[in-house]
N, C-alpha and C positions, 0 to 999 in steps of 0.2 A: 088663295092657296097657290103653291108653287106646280104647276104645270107640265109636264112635258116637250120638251123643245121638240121632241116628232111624236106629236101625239096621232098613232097610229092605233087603230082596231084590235083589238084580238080577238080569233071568232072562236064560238064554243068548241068547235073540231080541235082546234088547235090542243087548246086544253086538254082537253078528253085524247088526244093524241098523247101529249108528255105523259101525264098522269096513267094512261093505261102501260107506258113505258115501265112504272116505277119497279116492276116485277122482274125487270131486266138488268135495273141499274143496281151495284155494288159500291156499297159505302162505309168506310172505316171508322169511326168515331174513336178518338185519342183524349181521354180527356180524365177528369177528377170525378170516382165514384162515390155514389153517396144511397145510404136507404133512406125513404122517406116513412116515416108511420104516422099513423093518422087514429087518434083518439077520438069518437065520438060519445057526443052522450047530451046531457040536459043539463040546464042551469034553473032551478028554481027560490033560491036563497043566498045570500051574502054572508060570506065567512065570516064569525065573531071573533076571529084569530085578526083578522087585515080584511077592507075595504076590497075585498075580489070576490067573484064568483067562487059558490060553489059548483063544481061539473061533475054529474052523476054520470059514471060512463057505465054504455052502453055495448059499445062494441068495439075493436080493432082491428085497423087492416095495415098493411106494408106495398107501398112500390117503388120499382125503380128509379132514382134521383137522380141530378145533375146529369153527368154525361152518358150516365144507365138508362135515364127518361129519353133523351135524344135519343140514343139506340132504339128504344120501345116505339118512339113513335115512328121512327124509319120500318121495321119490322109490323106496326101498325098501319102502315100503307101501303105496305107487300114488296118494300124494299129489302134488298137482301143486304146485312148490315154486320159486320165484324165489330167487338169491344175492346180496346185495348186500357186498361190502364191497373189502380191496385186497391186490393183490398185485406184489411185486416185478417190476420188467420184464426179465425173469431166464429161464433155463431152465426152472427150479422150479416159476416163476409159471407158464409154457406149462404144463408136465407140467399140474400142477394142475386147470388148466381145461380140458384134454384128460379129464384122468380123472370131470371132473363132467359133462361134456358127455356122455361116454359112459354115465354111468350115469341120466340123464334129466334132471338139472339146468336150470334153464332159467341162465345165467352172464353175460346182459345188464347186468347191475350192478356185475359186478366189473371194476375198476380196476386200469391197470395205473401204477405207480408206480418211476420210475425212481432214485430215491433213498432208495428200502431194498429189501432181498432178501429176499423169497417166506421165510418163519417155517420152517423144517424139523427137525422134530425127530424123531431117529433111534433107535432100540429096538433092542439087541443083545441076541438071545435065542438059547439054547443049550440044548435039551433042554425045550421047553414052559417055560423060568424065563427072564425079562427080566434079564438080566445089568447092563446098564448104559444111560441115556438119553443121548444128548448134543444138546441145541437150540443153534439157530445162530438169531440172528434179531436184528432191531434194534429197541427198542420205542421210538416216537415217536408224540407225540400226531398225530393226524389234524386237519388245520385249512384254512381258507383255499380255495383251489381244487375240492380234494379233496373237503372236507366240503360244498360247493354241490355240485358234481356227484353227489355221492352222495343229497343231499337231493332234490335233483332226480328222480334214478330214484325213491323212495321212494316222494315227494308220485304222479306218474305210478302207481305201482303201486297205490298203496294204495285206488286207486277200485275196483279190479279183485280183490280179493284178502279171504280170509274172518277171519288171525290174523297178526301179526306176529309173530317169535321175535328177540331180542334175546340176543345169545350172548355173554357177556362174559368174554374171558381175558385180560383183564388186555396186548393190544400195542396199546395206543394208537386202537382205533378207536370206541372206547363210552365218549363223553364226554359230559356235561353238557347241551350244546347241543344234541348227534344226538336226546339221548334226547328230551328238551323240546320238540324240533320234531317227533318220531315221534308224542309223545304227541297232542300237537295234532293233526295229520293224523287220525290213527286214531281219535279222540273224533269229531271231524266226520264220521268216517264209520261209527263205529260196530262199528269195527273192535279185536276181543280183543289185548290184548298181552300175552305172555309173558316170564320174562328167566332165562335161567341165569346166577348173579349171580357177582363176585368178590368177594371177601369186605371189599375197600377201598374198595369202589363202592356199597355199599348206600345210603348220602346219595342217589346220583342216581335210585333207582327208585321214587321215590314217587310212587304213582297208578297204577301200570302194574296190570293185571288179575291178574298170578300171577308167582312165584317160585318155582325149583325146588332151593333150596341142598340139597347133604351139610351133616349133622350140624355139623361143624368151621364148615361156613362160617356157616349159623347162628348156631351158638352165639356164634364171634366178634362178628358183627356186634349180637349181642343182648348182649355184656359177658357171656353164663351160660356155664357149661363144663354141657353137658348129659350128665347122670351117669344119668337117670333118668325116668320119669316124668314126675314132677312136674316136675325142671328143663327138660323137652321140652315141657312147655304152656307155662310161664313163657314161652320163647322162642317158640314158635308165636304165642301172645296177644300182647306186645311189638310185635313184624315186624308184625303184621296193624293194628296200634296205629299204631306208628311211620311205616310205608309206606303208608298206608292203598289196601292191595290191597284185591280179594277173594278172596284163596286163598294160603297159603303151603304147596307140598306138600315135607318133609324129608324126606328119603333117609336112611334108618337102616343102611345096607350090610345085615348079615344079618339085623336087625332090622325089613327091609320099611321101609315109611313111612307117616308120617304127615298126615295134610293139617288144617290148620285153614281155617277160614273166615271171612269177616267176621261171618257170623250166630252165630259162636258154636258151631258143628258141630264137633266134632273125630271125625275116622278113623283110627285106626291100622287099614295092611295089612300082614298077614306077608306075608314075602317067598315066593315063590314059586318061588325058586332050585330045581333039581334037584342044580346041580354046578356049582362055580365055577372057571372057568380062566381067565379074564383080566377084569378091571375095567373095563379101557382103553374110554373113550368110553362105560359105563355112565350117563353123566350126560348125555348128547347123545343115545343114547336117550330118556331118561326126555321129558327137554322134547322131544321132536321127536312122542312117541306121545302125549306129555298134551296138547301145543299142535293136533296134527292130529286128534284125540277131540274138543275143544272146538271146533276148525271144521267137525264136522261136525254137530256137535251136541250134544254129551253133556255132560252137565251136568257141572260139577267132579268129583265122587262118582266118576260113571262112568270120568271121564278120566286119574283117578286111577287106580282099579283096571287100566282098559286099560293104564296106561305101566309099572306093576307088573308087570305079565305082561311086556310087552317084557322089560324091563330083566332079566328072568327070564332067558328064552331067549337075551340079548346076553352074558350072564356065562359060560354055557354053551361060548361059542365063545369060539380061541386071537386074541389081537391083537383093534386095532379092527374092529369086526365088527358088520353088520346086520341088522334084523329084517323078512321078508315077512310081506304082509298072512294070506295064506293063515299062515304057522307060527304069528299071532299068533292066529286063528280058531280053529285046532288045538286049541295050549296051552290057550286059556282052555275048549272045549270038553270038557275034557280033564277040568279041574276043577268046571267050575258043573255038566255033568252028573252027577256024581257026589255032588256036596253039598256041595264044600270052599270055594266061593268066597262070594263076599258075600250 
């Protein structure tokens, strides 16, 4: 495994320093909303119509997706967390910004847009196994009206606020221009950006402070099919080259992650998985624990490890699911006293 060139200590105060910060730290999240709903129920027979399951449902629940999840889980750790971005003027859209509202969101930035429908994508699970996805949604670039009024909330926030998160799936609202003028603001203010990237969009992140791709999306954007090792620094060094970040941290799934840095620093962390049951929004973790680490202080290294341990305890739990500040205190206590941690 790839190493750290200062492979130095972290003791558990430390931790428990940043992380008890997080109630301090202000974090914007800019990004593509999305609902997620979740059908549960049972399968006991095979349709005579097609070769599929039948799913007897049982019940229905709704939460916030994409860069809504990011928000919840920043608000999930007692960080204080702004949502900028848009949502259909629709049902959906309500539900939505009812369910962020409820969970401490602050939702002053989201937009309502009468000419597409609230992004919803639906998980039919039967027995703990996700049967089938089906998304309804329109993806259109964000321009014109839209994009002022959203620059508007940004410029307003960004006096006030400690990291941007930049949430990029790919429905039209993380374009070119938003990024370029985000970046601007946040240079003048001195303000960290993050971005969980799509793997078509990496041209627009150049400059931003950190990235948090999976493997695949990496390695696309870098032309390497990362097989190994060595093909994972190649891509590390590139990105770091290419984008000229300061930090690119890869998601390796059971392989932990990696963080390179502009200095030249590379960490591999294993993961720190106990038991995995669902992925779902594993990556909305990751950026929401590493971006609120870094707003409170913690230097890349640290913020790395802390998102590790989330993204630990989020695998854990069925469907998209979040992480409290307290479970994340827990876990890592769990480990650095013992000896197993960095």
């Amino acid at each position: 495994m790839i190493q750290s060139k200062k492979n130095r200590t972290v003791p558990f105060s430390r931790f428990n320093e940043v992380i008890s910060g997080f109630s301090n730290s202000r974090v914007l999240v800019v990004g593509d909303l999305i609902l997620d709903e979740f059908i549960w129920g049972k399968v006991s027979r095979i349709s005579p119509e097609a070769p599929v399951p039948v799913v007897v449902v049982e019940s229905e629940s709704f939460m916030p997706g994409g860069a809504a999840n990011v928000a919840n889980n920043i608000s999930a750790m007692s960080g204080r967390v702004w949502l900028a971005g848009v949502v259909g003027d629709d049902p959906r859209g309500k539900l939505l910004k009812r369910e962020l509202k409820r969970k401490g969101v602050n939702i002053e930035g989201i937009i309502d847009d009468s000419t597409r429908p609230t992004t919803l994508k639906t998980r039919i699970i039967a027995h703990h196994q996700q049967v089938v996805r089906v998304d309804r949604e329109k993806i259109e670039k964000v321009d014109g009206g839209l994009l002022n009024r959203l620059l508007q909330f940004i410029h307003k926030q960004l006096k006030s606020i400690d990291a941007v998160i930049i949430e990029d799936y790919g429905k039209g609202l993380i374009i070119p221009e938003l990024i370029r003028e985000i970046l601007k603001m946040a240079k003048r203010n001195g303000v960290a950006v993050t971005v969980d990237p799509k793997e078509e969009h990496f041209s627009y992140y150049k400059g931003v402070t950190a990235l948090t791709p999976n493997k695949f999306e990496a390695g696309g954007a870098a032309g390497i099919e990362i097989k190994d090792n060595r093909t994972l620094k190649r891509v590390g060094k590139k990105l770091i080259e290419d984008l000229r970040c300061s930090a690119v941290l890869i998601t390796l799934g059971e392989g932990g992650m990696c963080l390179f840095e502009k200095d030249g620093n590379i960490t591999h962390i294993p993961t720190v998985a106990q038991e995995v049951f669902d992925v779902s929004g594993a990556g909305d973790t990751v950026i929401g624990a590493f971006t609120l680490s870094v707003a409170s202080g913690a230097s890349l290294k640290e913020a790395a490890y802390i998102s590790n341990f989330a993204a630990g305890i989020v695998v854990g739990k069925l469907g998209v699911a979040v992480v409290t500040k307290d479970e994340l205190i827990k876990r890592i206590g769990e480990h650095v006293r013992v000896g197993e941690a960095p």
